[in-house]
C-alpha positions as CSV (number, residue, x, y, z in Angstrom):
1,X,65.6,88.0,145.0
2,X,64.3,86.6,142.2
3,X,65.4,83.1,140.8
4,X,65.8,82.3,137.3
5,X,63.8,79.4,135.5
6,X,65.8,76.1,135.4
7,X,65.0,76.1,131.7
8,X,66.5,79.1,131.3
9,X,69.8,78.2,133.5
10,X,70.1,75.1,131.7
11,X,69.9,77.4,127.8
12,X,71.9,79.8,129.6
13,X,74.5,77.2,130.4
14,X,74.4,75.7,127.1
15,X,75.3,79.0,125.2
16,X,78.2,80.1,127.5
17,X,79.4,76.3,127.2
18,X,79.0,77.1,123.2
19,X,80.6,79.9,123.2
20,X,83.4,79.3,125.3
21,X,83.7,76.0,123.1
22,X,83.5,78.2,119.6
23,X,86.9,80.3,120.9
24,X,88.7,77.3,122.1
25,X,88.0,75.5,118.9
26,X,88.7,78.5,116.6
27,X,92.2,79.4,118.1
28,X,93.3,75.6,117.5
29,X,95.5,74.5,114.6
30,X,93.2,71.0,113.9
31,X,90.3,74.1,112.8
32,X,91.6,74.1,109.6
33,X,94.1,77.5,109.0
34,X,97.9,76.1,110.0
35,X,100.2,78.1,113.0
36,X,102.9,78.6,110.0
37,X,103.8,81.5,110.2
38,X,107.4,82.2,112.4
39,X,108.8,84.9,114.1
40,X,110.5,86.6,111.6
41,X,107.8,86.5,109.2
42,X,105.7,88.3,111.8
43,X,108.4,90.8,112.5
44,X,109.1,91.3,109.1
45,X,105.3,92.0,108.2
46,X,104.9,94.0,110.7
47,X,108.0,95.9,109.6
48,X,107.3,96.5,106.3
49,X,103.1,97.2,107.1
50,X,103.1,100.8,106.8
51,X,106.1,101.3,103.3
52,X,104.3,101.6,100.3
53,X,103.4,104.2,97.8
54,X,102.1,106.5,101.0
55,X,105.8,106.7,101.5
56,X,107.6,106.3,98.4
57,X,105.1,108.9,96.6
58,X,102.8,110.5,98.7
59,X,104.8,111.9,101.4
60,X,106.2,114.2,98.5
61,X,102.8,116.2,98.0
62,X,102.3,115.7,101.5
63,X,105.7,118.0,101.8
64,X,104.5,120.1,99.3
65,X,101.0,120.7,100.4
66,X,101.4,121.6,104.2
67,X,105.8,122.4,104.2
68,X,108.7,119.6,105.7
69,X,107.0,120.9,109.4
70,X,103.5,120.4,108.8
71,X,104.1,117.0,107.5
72,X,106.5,116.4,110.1
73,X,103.5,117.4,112.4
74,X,100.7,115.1,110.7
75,X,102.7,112.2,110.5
76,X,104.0,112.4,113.9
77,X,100.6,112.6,115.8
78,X,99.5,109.7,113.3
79,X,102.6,107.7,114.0
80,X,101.3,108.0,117.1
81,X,98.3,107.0,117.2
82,X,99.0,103.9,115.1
83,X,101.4,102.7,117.8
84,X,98.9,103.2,120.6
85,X,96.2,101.1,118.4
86,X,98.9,98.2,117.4
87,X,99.9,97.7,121.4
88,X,95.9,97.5,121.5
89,X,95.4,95.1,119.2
90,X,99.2,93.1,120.2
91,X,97.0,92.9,124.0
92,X,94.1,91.1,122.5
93,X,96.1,88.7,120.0
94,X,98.5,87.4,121.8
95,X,96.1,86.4,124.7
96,X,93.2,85.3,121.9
97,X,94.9,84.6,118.4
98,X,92.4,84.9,115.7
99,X,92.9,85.2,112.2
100,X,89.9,87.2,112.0
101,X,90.6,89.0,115.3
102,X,88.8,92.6,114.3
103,X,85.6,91.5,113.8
104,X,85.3,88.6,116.5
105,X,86.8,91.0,119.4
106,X,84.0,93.4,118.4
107,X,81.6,90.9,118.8
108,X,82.8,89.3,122.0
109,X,83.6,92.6,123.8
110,X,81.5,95.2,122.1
111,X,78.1,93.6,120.5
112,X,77.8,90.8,117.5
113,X,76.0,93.3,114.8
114,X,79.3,95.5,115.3
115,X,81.9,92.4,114.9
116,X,79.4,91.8,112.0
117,X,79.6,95.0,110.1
118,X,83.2,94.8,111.1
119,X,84.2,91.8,109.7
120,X,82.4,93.0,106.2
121,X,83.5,96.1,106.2
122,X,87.1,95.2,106.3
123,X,86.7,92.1,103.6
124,X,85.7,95.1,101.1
125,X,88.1,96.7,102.3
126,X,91.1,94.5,101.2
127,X,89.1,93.1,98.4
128,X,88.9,96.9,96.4
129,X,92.5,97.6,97.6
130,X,93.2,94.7,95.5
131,X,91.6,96.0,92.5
132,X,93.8,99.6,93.5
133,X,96.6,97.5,92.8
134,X,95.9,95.8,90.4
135,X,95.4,99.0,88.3
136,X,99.0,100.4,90.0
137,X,100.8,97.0,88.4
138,X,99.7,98.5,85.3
139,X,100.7,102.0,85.1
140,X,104.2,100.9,86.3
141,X,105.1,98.4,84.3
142,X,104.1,100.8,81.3
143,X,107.1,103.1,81.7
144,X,109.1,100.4,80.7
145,X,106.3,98.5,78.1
146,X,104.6,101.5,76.7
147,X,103.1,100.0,74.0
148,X,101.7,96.8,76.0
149,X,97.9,96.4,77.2
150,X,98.3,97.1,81.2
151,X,95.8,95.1,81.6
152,X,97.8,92.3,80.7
153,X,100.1,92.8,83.6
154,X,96.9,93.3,85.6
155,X,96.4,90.1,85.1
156,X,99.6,88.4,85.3
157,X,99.8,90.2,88.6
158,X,96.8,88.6,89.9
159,X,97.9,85.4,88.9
160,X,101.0,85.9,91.0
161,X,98.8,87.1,94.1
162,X,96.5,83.7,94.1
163,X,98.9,81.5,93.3
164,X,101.6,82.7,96.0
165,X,98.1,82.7,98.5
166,X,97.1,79.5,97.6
167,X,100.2,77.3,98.1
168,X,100.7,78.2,101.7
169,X,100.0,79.9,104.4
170,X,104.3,79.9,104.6
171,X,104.5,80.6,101.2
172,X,102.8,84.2,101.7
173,X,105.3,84.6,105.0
174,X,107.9,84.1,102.8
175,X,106.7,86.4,99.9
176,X,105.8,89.1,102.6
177,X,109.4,88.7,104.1
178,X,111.1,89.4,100.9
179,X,108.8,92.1,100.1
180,X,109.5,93.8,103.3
181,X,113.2,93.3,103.3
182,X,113.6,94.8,99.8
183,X,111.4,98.1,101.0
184,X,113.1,98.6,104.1
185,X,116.6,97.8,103.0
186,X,115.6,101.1,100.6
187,X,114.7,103.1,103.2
188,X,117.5,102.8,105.2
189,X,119.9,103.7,102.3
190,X,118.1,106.3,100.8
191,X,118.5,108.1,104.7
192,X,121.6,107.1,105.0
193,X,122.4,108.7,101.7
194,X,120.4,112.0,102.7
195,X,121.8,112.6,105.9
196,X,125.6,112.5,103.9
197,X,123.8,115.0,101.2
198,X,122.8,117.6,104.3
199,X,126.5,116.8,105.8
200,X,127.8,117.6,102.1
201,X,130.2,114.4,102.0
202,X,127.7,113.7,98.8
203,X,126.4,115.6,96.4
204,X,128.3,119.1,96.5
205,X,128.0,121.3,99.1
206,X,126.1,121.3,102.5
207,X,122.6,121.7,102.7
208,X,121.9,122.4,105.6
209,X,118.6,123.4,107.4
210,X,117.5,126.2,104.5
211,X,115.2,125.1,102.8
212,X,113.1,124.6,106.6
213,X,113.2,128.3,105.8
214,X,111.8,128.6,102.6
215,X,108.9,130.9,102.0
216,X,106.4,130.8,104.9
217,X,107.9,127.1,105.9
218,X,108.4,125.4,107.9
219,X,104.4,125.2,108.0
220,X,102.6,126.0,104.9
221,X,99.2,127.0,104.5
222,X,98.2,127.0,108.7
223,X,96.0,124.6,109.8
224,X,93.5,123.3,107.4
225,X,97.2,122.3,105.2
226,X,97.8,120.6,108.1
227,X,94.2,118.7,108.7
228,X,94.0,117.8,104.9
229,X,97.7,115.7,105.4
230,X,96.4,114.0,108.4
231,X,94.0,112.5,106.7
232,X,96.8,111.4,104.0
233,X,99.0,110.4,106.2
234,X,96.2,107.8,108.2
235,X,95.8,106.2,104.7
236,X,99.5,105.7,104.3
237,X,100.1,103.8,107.8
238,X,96.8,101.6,106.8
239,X,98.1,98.0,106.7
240,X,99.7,97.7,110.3
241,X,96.4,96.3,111.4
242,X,97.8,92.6,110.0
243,X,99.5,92.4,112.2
244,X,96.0,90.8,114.5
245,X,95.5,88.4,111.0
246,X,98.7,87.0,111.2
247,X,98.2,86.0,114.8
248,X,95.9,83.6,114.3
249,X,98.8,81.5,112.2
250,X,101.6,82.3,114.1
251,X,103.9,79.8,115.7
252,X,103.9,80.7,119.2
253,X,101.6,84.4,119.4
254,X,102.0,84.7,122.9
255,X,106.2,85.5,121.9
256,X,105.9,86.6,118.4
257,X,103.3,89.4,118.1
258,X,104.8,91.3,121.2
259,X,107.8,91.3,119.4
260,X,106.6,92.6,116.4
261,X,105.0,95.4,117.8
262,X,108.2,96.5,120.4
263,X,109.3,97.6,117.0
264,X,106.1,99.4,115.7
265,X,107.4,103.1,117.4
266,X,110.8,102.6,116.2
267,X,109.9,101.7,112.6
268,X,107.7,105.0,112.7
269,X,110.1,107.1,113.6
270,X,112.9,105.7,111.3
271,X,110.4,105.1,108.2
272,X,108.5,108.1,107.9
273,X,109.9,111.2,110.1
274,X,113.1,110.6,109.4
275,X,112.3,110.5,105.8
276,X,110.0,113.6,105.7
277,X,112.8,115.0,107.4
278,X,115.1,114.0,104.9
279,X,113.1,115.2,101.9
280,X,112.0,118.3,103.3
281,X,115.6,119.1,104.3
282,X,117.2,118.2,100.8
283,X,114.0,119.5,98.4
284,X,112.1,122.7,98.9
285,X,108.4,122.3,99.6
286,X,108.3,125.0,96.6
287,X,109.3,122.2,94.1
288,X,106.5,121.6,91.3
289,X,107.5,117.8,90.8
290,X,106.6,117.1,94.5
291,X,102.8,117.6,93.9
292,X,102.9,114.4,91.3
293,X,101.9,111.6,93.7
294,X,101.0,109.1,91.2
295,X,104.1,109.7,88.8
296,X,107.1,107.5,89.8
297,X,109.1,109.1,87.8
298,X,109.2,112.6,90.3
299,X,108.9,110.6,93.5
300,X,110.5,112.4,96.3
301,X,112.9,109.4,96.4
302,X,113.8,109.6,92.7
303,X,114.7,113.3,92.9
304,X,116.9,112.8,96.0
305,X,119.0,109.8,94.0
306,X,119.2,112.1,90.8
307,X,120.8,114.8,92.9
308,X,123.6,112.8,94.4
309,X,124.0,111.3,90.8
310,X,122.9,107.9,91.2
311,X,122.6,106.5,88.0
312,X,118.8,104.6,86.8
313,X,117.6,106.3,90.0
314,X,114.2,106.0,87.8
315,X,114.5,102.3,86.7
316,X,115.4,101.5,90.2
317,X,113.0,103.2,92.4
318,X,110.2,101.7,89.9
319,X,111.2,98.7,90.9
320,X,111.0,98.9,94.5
321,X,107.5,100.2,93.9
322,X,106.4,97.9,91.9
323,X,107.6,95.6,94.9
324,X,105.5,97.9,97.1
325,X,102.2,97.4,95.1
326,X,102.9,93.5,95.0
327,X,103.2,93.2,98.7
328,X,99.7,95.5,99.3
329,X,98.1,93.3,97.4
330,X,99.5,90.0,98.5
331,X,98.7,91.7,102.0
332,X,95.4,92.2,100.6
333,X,94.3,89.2,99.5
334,X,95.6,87.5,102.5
335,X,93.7,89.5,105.0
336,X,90.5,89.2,103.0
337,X,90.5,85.9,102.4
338,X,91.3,84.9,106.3
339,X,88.3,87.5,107.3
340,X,86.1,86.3,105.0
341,X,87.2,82.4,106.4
342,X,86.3,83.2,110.0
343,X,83.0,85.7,109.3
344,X,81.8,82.0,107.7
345,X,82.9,80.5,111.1
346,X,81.1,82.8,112.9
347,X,77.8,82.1,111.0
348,X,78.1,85.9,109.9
349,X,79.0,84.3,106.1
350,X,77.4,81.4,103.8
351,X,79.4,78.7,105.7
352,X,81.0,77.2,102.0
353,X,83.5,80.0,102.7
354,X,85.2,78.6,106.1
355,X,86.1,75.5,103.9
356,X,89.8,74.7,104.1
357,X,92.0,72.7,102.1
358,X,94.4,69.9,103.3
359,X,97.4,72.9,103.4
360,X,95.2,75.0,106.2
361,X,93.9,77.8,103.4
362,X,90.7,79.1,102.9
363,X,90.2,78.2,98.9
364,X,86.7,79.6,98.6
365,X,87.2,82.5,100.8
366,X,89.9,83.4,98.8
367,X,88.6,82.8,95.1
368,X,85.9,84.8,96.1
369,X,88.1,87.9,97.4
370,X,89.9,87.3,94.2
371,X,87.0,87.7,91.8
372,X,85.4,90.6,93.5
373,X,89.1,92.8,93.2
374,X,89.2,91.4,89.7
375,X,85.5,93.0,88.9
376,X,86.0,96.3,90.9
377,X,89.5,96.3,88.9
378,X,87.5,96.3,85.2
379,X,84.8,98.6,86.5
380,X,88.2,101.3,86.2
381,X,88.6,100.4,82.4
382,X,85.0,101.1,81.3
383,X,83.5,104.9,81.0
384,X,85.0,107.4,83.1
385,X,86.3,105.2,86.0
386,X,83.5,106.4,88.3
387,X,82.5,103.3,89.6
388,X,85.8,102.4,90.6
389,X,86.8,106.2,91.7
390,X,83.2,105.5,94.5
391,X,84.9,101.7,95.3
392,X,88.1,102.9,96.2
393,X,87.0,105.9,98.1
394,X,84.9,103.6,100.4
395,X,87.8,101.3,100.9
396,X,90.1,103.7,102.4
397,X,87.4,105.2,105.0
398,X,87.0,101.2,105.6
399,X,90.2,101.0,106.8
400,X,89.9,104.0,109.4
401,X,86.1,102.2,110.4
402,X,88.8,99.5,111.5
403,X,90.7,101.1,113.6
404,X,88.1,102.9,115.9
405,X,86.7,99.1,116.1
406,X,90.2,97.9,117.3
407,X,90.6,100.8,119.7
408,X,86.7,100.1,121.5
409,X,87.4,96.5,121.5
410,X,90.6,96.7,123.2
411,X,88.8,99.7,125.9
412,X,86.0,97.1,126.7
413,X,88.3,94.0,126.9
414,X,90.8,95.2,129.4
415,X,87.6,96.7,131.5
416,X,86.1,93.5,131.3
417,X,89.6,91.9,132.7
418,X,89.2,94.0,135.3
419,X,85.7,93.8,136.3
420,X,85.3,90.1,136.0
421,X,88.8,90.1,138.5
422,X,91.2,88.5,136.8
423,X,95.1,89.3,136.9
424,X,96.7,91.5,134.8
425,X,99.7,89.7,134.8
426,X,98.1,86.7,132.7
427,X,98.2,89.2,129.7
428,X,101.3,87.9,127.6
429,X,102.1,91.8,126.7
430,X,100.2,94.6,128.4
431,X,99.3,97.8,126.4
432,X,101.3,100.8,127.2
433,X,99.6,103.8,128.7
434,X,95.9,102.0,129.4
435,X,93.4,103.8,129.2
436,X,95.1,106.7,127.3
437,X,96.1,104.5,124.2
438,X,92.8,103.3,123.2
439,X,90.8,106.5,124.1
440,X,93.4,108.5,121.8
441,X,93.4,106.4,118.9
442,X,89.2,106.3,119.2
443,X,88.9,110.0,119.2
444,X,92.0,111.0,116.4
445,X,90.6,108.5,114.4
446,X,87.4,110.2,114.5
447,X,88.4,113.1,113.3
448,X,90.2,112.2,110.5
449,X,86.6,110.1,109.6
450,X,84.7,113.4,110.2
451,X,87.2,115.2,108.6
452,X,87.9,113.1,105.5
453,X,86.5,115.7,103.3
454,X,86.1,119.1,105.2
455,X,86.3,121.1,102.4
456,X,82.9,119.7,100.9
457,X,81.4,121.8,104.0
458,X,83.3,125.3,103.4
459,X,83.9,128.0,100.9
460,X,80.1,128.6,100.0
461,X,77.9,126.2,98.8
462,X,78.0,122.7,100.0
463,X,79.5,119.8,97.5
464,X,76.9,117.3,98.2
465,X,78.5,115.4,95.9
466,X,81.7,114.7,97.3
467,X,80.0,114.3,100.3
468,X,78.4,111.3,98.8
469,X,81.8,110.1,97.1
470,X,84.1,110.7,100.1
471,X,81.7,109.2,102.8
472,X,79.7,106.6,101.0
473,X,81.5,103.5,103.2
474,X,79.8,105.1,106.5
475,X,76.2,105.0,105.4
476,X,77.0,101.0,104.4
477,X,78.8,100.2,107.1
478,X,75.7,101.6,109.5
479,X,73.4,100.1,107.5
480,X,75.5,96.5,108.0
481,X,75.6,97.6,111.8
482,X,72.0,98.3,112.4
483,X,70.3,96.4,110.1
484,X,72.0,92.7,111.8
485,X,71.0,94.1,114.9
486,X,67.7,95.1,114.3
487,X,67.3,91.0,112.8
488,X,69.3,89.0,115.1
489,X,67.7,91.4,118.3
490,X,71.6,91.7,119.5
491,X,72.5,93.7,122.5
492,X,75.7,95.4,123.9
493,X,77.6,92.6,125.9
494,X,77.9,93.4,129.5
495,X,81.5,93.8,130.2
496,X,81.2,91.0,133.3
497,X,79.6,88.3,130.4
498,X,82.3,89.2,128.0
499,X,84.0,85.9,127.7
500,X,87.9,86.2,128.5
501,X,88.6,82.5,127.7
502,X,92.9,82.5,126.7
503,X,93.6,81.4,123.3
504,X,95.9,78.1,123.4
């Protein structure tokens, strides 16, 4: 057999020494972000991830668009899959807390050009979501100041965002916790208040299961109804991903993010079936206002209160989504900045960007962030918006890029546990359902990126142009991929070199 060079043993040496050294220095508190973050900030993020205006507004045209049983259908098998890639990702970060955890497993257990266009891909991610919010801010606070600039409470919004970022990393737990609190503590009541509508104790008489009967429902328009709110309802569960950010500042990971995510299935089920449920049994999928996803004033949770008589049912459920958009971005500008931090760790960003201030947070990283959402937000208020109708398109295909990221990473680091012999039983939580989990959330995922705009494809002639608009993020996001690998010469890491050093 062959020997290797001692020259090359001794570089070999050197750059597993490195590299072993880089993860035990990045996971420790004296590397600059602070381990602030307690247990009930992580539950509470967690909890809260997935309630936003995908809830709150979307899940009406959802109803409308495929019946209460396709919807039922779409978000179930979703639900699903989100909780397979959330045990995934709970594996990885308790045993290696990172705050930049998407990107660096992809690099350690799949190949550095993919952690690479990873980690970038999800910074622009959060940093046009941003922007998306931004604009949201606007448009609600103008039911109630019609004849004020929106972009003056685009701004004030902002303002609020950095400066609740920049204080602390506690400081954002805290913010997040409220947030959280307020959306699920209006969930709860406004099923709680259905389920007494259907029993007829409020609101008149019984409902009942009718309107599951109404027209051709419970499942409207077959299968391609169905298909077109899958790819809805992915966007709507984007967020629980944080879940891997928050991690990397957590207390005690090991205890905390295992925790979080014993209640990822349950919050599903309660959140968003139940709900659908709810609406779909209350309102008939027929209903015209349902279709309105963007108009607070006929969200599927605003009709429900106005038909048990609860007075400002408007007023109120404006606020709770002007709550909603505050916590995306806060979210938002969080997990961008805290990417963006550890890309510039990683040498896979201009290092200025991994500087830290004496309270643990990234400053430039996040000024950065901050002026990028601020630009993509303006590019909405000149012309047609087309600019910012391309930016946002690519950010939510971004998100799903994610996902099948987290999935492979998890698939390769639990093979590499297992080939390099170590015991399962040093995982501090262990992934349900291995290799199931991660091989379904890979190939559902998948489809819903394939599928993201099927109907460019039928009914004739081909829309090249939303193609373009509706896929543009892949192209980059190759291009990112290929392009660092092609430079730095990288190669797939073998699954016995994948380095499985535990994260103190």
């Amino acid at each position: 057999m062959e020997q290797a060079h001692p020259a090359k043993k001794s570089a070999r040496a050197r750059s597993d020494k490195k590299a072993i050294t880089a993860v035990s220095t990045l996971n420790k508190p004296k590397d600059g972000l602070k381990r602030k973050l307690q247990a009930r900030h992580i539950t509470m993020i967690s909890l809260g991830g997935t309630i936003g205006t995908g809830l709150f507004l979307a899940s009406g045209n959802a109803i409308h668009t495929a019946g209460p049983g396709g919807a039922l259908i779409a978000y179930g098998l979703v639900g699903i899959m989100v909780f397979f890639l959330m045990t995934s990702l709970a594996e990885m970060a308790a045993y290696m807390p990172i705050a930049g955890s998407f990107s660096v497993y992809s690099s350690k257990f799949v190949d550095e050009s993919l952690g690479f266009a990873m980690g970038w891909n999800y910074w622009y991610s959060w940093a046009v979501t941003i922007a998306a919010e931004l604009s949201a801010v606007g448009l609600v606070m103008k039911y109630w100041f019609p004849d004020i600039p929106t972009i003056l409470w685009s701004a004030i919004c902002l303002a609020i965002l950095f400066f609740i970022n920049i204080l602390s990393v506690k400081s954002f737990g805290e913010s997040e916790y409220w947030f959280a609190l307020i959306k699920v503590i209006t969930v709860i009541i406004f099923i709680i208040t259905g389920i007494l509508m259907i029993a007829g104790i409020m609101g008149g008489d019984s409902i009942g299961v009718k309107n599951f009967t109404v027209a051709d429902a419970p499942i409207h328009g077959g299968f391609f109804s169905v298909l077109g709110i899958f790819m809805a309802a992915g966007f709507s569960f984007q967020g629980t991903e944080l879940l891997g950010v928050t991690a990397g500042e957590s207390k005690n990971p090991e205890k905390h993010v295992p925790k979080a995510v014993k209640q990822v299935f349950w919050r599903i089920l309660l959140f968003y079936i139940l709900t659908i449920t709810v609406i779909g049994l209350i309102i008939p999928y027929t209903t015209p206002e349902l279709a309105a996803s963007d108009d607070v004033t006929v969200s599927p949770f605003t009709l429900v209160f106005e038909k048990v008589g609860f007075a400002f049912a408007t007023s109120v459920m404006n606020s709770i989504i002007l709550t909603a958009i505050l916590s995306a971005g806060n979210s938002g500008m969080y997990a961008a900045a805290r990417m963006l931090w550890n890309m510039a760790k990683e040498g896979h960003a201009p290092k200025a960007l991994g500087k830290v201030n004496s309270k643990g947070i990234p400053v430039n990283a996040l000024i950065l962030t901050s002026l990028v959402g601020c630009l993509a937000f303006l590019s909405s208020l000149f012309g047609d918006g087309e600019v910012y109708t391309w930016l946002l398109n690519a950010a939510g295909l971004s998100g799903f890029i994610a996902w099948l990221g987290i999935a492979l990473s998890h698939y390769r680091f639990r093979r590499a546990f297992v080939i390099q012999k170590k015991n399962i039983d040093e995982l501090p939580y262990k992934a349900k359902w291995f290799p199931f989990g991660p091989i379904f959330a890979f190939s559902l995922c998948a489809i819903i990126i394939v599928g993201q705009n099927y109907s460019a494809f039928i009914g004739g002639a081909i829309d090249w142009r939303g193609i373009l608009v509706s896929y543009v993020s892949l192209p980059i996001f190759i291009v990112l991929w290929l392009g660092y690998k092609f430079i730095r010469k990288t190669k797939v890491v073998k699954l016995s070199d994948c380095i499985l050093e535990k994260g103190k």
